[in-house]
C-alpha positions as YAML, in Angstrom:
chain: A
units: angstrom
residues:
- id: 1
  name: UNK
  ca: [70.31, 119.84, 120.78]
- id: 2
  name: UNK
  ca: [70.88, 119.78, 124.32]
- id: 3
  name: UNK
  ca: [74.28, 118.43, 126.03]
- id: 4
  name: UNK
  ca: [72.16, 115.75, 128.02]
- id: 5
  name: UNK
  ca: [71.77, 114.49, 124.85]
- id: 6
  name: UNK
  ca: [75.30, 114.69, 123.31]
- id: 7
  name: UNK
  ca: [76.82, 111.46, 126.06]
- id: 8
  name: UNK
  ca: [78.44, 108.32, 124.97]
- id: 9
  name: UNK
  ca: [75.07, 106.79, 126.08]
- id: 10
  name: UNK
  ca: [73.07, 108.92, 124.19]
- id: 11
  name: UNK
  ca: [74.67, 108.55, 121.17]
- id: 12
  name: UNK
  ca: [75.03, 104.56, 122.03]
- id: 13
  name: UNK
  ca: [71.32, 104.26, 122.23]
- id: 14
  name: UNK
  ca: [70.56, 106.37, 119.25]
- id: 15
  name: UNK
  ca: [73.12, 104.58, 116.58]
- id: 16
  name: UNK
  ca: [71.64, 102.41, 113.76]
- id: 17
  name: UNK
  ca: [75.05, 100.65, 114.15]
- id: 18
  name: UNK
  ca: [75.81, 97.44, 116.16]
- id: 19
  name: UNK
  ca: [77.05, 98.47, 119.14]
- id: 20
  name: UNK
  ca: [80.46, 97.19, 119.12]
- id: 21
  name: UNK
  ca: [80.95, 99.33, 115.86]
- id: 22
  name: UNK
  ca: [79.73, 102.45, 117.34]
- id: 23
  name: UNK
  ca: [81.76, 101.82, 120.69]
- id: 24
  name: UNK
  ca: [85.19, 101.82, 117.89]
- id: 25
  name: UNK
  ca: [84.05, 104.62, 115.91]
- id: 26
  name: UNK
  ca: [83.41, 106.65, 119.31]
- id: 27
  name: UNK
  ca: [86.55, 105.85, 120.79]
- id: 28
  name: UNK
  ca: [88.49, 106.78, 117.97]
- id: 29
  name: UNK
  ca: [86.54, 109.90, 117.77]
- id: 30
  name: UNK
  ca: [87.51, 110.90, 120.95]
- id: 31
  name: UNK
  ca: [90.32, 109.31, 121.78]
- id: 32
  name: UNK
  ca: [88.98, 107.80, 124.38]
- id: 33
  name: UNK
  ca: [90.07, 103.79, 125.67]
- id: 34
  name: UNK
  ca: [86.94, 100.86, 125.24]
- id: 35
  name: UNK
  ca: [86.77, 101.73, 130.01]
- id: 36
  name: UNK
  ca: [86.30, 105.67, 129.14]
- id: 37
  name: UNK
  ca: [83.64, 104.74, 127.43]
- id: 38
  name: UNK
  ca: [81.63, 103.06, 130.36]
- id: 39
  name: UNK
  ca: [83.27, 105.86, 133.14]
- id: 40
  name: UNK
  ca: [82.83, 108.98, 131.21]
- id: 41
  name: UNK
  ca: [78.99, 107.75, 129.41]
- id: 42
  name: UNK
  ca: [77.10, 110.26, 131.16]
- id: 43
  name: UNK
  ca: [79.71, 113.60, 130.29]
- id: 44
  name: UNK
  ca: [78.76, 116.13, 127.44]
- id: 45
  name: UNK
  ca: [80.72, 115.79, 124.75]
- id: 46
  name: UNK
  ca: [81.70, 118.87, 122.44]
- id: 47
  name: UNK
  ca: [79.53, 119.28, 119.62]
- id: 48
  name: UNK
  ca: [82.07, 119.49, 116.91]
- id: 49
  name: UNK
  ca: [83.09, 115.45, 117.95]
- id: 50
  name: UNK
  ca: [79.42, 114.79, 117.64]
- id: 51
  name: UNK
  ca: [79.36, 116.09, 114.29]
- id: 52
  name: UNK
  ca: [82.26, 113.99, 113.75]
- id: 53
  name: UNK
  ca: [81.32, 110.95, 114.86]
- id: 54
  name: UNK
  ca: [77.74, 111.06, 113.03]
- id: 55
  name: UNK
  ca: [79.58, 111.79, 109.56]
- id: 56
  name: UNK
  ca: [81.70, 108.46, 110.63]
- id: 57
  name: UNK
  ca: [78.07, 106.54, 111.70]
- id: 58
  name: UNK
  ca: [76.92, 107.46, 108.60]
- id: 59
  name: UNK
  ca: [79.65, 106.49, 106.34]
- id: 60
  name: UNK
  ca: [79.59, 103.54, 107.95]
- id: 61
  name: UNK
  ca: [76.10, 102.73, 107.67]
- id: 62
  name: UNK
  ca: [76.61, 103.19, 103.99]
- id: 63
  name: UNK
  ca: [78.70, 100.42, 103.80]
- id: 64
  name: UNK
  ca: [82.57, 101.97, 104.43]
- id: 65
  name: UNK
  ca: [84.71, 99.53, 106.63]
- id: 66
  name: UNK
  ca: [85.31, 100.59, 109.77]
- id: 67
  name: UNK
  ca: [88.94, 100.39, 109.21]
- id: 68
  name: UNK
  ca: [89.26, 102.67, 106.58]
- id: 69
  name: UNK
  ca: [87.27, 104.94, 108.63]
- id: 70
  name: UNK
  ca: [89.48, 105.26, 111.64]
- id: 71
  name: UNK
  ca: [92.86, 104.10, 109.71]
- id: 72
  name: UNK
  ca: [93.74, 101.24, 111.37]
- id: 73
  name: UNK
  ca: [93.21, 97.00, 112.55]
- id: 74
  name: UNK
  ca: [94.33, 95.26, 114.52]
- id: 75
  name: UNK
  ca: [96.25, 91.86, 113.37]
- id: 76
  name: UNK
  ca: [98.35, 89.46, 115.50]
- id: 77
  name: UNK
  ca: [98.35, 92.16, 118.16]
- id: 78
  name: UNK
  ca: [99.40, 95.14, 116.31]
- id: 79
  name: UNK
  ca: [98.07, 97.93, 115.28]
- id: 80
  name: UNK
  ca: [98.29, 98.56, 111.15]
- id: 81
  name: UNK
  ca: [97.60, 101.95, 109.11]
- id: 82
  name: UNK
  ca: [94.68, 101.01, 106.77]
- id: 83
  name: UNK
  ca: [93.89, 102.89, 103.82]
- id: 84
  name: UNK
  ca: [91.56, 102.28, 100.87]
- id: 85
  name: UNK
  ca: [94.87, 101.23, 98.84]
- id: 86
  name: UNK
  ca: [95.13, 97.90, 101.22]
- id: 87
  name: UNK
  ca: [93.02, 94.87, 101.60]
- id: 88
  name: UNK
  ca: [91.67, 94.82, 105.38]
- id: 89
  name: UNK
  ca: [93.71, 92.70, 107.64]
- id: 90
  name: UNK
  ca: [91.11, 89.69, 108.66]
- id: 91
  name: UNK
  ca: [91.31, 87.26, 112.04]
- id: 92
  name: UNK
  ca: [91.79, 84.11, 109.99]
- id: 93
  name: UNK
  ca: [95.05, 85.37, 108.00]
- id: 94
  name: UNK
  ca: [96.34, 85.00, 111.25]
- id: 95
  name: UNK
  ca: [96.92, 81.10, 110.63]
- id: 96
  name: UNK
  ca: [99.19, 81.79, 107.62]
- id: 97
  name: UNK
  ca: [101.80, 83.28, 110.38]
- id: 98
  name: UNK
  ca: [101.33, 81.00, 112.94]
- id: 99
  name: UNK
  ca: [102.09, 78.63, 110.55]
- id: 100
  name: UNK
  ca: [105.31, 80.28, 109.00]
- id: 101
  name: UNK
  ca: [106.17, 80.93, 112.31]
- id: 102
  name: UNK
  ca: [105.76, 77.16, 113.30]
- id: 103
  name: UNK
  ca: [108.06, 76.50, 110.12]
- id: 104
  name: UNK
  ca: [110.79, 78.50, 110.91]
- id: 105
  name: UNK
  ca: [111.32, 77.40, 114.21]
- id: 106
  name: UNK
  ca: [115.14, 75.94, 114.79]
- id: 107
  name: UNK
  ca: [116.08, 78.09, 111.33]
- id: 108
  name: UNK
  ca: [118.79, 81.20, 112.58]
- id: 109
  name: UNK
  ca: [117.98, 84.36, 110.78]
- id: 110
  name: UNK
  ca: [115.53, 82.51, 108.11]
- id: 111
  name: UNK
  ca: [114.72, 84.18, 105.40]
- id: 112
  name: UNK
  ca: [111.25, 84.67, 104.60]
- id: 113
  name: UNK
  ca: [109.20, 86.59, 101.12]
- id: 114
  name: UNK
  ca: [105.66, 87.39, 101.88]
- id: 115
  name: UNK
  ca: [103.93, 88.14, 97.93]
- id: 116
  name: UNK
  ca: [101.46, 90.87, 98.09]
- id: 117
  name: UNK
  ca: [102.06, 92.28, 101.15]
- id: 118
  name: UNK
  ca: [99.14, 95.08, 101.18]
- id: 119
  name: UNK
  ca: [99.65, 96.42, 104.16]
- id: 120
  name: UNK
  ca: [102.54, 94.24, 105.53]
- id: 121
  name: UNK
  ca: [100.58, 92.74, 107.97]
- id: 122
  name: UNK
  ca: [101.94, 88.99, 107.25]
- id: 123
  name: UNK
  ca: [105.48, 90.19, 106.92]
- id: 124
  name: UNK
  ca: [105.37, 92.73, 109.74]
- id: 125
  name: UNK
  ca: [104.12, 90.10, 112.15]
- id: 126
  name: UNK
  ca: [106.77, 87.98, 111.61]
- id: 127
  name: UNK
  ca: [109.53, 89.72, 111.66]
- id: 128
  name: UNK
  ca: [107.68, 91.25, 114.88]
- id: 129
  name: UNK
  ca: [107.63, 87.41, 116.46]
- id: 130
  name: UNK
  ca: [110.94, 86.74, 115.12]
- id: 131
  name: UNK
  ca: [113.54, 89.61, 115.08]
- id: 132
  name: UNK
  ca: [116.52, 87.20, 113.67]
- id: 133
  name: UNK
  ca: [114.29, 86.84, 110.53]
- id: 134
  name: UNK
  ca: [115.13, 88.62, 107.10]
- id: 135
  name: UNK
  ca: [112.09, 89.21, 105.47]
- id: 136
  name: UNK
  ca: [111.20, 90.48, 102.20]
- id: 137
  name: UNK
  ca: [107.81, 91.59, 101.09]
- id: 138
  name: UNK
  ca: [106.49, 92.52, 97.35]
- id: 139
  name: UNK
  ca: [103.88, 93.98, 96.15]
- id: 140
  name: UNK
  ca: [102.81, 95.29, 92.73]
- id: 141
  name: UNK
  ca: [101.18, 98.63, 94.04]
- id: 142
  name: UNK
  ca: [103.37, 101.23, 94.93]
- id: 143
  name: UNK
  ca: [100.71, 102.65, 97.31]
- id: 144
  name: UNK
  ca: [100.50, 100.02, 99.04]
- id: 145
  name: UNK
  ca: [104.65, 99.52, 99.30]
- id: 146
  name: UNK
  ca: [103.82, 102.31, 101.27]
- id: 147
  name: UNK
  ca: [101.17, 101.78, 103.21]
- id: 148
  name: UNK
  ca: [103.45, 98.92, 104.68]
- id: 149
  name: UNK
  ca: [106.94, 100.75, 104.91]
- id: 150
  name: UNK
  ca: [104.93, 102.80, 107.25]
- id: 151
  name: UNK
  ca: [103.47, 100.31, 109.00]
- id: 152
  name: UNK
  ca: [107.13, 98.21, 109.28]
- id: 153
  name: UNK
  ca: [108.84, 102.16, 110.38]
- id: 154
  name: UNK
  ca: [105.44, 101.92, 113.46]
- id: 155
  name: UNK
  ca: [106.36, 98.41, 114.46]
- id: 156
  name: UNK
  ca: [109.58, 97.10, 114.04]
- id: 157
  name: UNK
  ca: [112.46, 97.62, 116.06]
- id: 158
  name: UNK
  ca: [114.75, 100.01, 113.85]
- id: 159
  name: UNK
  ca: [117.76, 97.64, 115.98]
- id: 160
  name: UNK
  ca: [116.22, 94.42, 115.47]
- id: 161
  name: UNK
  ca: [118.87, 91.60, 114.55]
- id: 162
  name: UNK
  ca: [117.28, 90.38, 110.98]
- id: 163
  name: UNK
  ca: [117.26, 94.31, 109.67]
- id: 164
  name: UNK
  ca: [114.60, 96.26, 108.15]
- id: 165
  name: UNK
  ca: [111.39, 95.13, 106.22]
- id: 166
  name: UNK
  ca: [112.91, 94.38, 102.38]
- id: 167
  name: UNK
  ca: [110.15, 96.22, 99.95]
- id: 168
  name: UNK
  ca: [110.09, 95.44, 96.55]
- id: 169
  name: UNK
  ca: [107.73, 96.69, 93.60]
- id: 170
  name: UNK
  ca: [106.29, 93.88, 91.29]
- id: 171
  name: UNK
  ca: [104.78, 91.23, 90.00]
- id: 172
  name: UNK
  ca: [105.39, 88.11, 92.29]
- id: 173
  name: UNK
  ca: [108.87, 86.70, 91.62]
- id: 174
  name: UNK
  ca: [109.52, 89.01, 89.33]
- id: 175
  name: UNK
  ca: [110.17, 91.93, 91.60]
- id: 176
  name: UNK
  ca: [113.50, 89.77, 92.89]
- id: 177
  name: UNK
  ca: [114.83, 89.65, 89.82]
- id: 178
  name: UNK
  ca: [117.66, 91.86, 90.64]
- id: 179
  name: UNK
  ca: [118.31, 89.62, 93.70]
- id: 180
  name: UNK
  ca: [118.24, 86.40, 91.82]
- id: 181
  name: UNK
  ca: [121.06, 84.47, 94.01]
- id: 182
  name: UNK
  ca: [118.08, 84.92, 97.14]
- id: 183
  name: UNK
  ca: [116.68, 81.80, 98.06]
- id: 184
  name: UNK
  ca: [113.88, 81.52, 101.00]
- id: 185
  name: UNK
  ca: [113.12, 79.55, 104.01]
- id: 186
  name: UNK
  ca: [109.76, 79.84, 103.97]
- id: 187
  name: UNK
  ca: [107.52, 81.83, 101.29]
- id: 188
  name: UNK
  ca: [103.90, 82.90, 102.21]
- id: 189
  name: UNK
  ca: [101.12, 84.65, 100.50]
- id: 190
  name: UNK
  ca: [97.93, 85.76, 100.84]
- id: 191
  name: UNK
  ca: [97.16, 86.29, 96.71]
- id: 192
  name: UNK
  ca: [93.69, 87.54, 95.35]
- id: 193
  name: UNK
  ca: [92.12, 84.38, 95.42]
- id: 194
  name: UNK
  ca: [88.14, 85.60, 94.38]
- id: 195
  name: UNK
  ca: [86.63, 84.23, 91.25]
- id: 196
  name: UNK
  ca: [85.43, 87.14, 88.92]
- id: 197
  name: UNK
  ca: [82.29, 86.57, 88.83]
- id: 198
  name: UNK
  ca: [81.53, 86.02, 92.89]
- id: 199
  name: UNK
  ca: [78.88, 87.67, 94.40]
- id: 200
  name: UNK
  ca: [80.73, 89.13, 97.73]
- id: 201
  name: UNK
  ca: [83.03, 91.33, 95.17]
- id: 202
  name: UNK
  ca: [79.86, 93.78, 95.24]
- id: 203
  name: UNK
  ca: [78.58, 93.15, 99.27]
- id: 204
  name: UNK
  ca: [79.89, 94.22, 102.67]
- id: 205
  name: UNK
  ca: [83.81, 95.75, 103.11]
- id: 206
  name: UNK
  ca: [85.18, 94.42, 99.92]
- id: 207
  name: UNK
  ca: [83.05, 96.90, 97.64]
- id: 208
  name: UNK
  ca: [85.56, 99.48, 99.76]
- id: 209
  name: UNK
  ca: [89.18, 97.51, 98.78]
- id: 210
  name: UNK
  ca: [91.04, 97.17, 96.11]
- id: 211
  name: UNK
  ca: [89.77, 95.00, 93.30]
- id: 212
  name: UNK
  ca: [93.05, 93.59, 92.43]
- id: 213
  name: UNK
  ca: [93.86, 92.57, 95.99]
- id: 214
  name: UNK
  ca: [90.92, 90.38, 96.30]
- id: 215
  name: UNK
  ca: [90.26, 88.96, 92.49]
- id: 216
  name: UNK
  ca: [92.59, 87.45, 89.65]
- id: 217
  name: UNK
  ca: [89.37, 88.40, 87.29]
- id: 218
  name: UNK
  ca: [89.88, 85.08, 86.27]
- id: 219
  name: UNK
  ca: [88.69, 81.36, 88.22]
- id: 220
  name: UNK
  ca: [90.29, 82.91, 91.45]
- id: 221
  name: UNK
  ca: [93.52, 80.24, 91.11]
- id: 222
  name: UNK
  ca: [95.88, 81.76, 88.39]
- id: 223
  name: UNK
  ca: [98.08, 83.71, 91.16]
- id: 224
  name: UNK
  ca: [98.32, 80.63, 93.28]
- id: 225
  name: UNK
  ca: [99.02, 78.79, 90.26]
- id: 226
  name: UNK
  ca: [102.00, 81.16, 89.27]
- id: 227
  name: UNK
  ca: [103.13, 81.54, 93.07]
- id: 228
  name: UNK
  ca: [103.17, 77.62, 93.23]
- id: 229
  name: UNK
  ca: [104.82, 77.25, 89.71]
- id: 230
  name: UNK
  ca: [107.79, 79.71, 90.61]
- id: 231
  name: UNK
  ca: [108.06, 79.02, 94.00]
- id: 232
  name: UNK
  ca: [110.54, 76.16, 93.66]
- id: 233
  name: UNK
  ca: [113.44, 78.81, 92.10]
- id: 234
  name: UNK
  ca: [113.31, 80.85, 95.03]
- id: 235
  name: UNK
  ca: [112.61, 78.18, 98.07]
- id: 236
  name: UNK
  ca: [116.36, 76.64, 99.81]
- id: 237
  name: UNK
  ca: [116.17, 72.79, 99.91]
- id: 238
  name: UNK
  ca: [113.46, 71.81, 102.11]
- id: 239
  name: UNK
  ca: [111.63, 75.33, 102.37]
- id: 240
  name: UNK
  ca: [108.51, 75.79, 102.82]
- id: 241
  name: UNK
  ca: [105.32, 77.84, 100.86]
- id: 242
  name: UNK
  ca: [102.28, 78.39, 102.11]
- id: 243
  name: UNK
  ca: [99.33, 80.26, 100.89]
- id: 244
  name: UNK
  ca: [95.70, 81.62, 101.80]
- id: 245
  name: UNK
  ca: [92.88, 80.82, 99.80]
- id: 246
  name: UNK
  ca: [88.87, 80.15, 99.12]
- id: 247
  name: UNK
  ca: [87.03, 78.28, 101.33]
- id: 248
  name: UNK
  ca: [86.68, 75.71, 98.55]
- id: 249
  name: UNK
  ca: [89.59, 75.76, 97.05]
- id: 250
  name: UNK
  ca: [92.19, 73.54, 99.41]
- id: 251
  name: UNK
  ca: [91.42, 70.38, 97.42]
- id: 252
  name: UNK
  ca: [92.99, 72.41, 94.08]
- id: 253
  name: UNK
  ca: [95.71, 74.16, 95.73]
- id: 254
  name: UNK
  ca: [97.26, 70.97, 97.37]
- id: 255
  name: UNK
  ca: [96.96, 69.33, 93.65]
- id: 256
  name: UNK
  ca: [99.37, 72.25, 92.36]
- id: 257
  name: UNK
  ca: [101.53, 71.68, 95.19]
- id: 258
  name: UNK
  ca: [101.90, 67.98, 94.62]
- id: 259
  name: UNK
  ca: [101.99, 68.68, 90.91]
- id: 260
  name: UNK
  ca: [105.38, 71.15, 91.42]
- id: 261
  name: UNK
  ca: [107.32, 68.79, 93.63]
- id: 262
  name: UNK
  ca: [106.30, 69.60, 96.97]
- id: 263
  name: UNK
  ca: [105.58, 66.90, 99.93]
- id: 264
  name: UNK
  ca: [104.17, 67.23, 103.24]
- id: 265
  name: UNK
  ca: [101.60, 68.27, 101.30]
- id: 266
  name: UNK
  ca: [98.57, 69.70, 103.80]
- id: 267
  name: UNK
  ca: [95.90, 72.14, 104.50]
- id: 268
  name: UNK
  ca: [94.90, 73.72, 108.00]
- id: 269
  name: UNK
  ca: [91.61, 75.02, 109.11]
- id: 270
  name: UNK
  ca: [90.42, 78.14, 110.72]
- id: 271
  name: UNK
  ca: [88.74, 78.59, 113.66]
- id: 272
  name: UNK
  ca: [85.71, 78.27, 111.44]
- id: 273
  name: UNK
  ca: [86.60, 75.07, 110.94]
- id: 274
  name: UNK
  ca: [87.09, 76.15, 107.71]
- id: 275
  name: UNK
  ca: [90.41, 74.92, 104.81]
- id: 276
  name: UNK
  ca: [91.92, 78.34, 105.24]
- id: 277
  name: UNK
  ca: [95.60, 77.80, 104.27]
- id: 278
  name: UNK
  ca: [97.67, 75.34, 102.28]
- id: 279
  name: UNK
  ca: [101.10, 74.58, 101.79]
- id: 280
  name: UNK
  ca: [103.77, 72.12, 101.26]
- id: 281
  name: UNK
  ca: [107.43, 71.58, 101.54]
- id: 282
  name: UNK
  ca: [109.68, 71.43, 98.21]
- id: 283
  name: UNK
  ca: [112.02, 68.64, 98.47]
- id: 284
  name: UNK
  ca: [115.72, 68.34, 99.25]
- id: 285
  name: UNK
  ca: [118.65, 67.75, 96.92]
...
């Protein structure tokens, strides 16, 4: 194969792959910034970063997420380590810290538990946008505990006012059980929320994530349910939970809100237009 052939544009014009996938894939092959890409199209490009990148295309074309494949996503404007141990940070989890973020303004150093971390993301970018905050984040899979102290060593001021990222191993509440005198400002989660038996468990990225992070193998409610049902133990007076969920599941999850004693009771939408996150407030004394 010739080197005239081995160019950014060559292999741009070749790939099966949309183009903005290829561009990634590329640029993470060689290292290269999204304006290399345009200057340097036209250079020969070694042939063992060829060979690379066409293992990568063709992973990809078999279905891997493009995340996995170059190790990281963006989320909230930082960069997070992905590995197949995480669920994929997505654009429209974004709402659930905006709106913990919205909830904590005029709290000093809040404290805030995010439940099933994965890879931090939620937890990271909050104590990111607030460095006062305390936050603690639990998770039930010790590889992905990891996957997010690494992420929270990346991107979080070692100095910053509200301390280090607070990583405990668990189920849910029950991984504070040694801290049982804690009480939170604001709780948020982003819980496996899939029905067993839905069809997207087997299609696109999710066949590549972890089962348990995306289904309850159950109705796709039970961890809200137990989130929502022990949330009121751990929430100060007045604090706030809020949760991601299905696309058709807002009308259910505000009726277990009201059910447990919250008000304020709401649901926002995503960019989509779609119920993306619920939440409520539990009452004061």
């Amino acid at each position: 194969m010739s080197n005239t052939i081995d160019t950014v544009a060559a292999l741009l014009r070749a790939s099966p792959l949309p183009a903005l996938e290829a561009r990634i894939l590329l640029g993470h092959v060689l290292r290269w910034r999204r304006t290399e890409l345009i200057t340097r199209s036209d250079e020969p490009l070694d042939l063992a970063l060829v060979a690379l990148y066409r293992a990568l295309e063709t992973r990809r074309v078999a279905g891997e997420p493009v995340a996995q494949l170059i190790g990281a996503r963006e989320f909230f404007g930082l960069e997070f380590d992905v590995t197949p141990d995480v669920l994929i940070p997505r654009p429209e989890t974004e709402l659930l810290v905006e709106t913990a973020l919205s909830a904590l303004e005029g709290i000093a150093r809040p404290r805030v538990l995010d439940l099933g971390t994965g890879t931090g993301a939620i937890a990271v970018a909050i104590a990111s946008a607030r460095p006062d905050a305390q936050v603690w984040a639990v998770d039930r899979s010790p590889e992905a505990l990891a996957v997010a102290a690494r992420n929270a060593s990346k991107l979080l001021d070692a100095a910053r006012p509200g301390g280090s990222l607070r990583l405990f191993e668990g189920d849910w509440y029950a991984a504070l059980d040694s801290n049982a005198a804690l009480r939170f400002d604001v709780v948020v989660s982003n819980p496996p929320y899939i029905a067993s038996g839905d069809p997207h468990l087997s299609q696109g990225d999710l066949r590549f994530e972890p089962r348990g992070a995306l289904t309850d193998e159950a109705d796709g409610l039970s961890a809200i349910r137990a989130i929502v049902a022990g949330a009121p133990v751990w929430l100060t007076h007045g604090g706030v939970l809020w949760m991601e969920h299905g696309y058709d599941q807002a009308e259910a999850v505000r009726a277990l809100l009201t059910a447990h004693g919250f008000s304020e009771v709401r649901s926002e939408r995503d960019l989509a237009g779609i119920e993306r996150i619920s939440g409520g407030r539990l009452a004061a004394a």
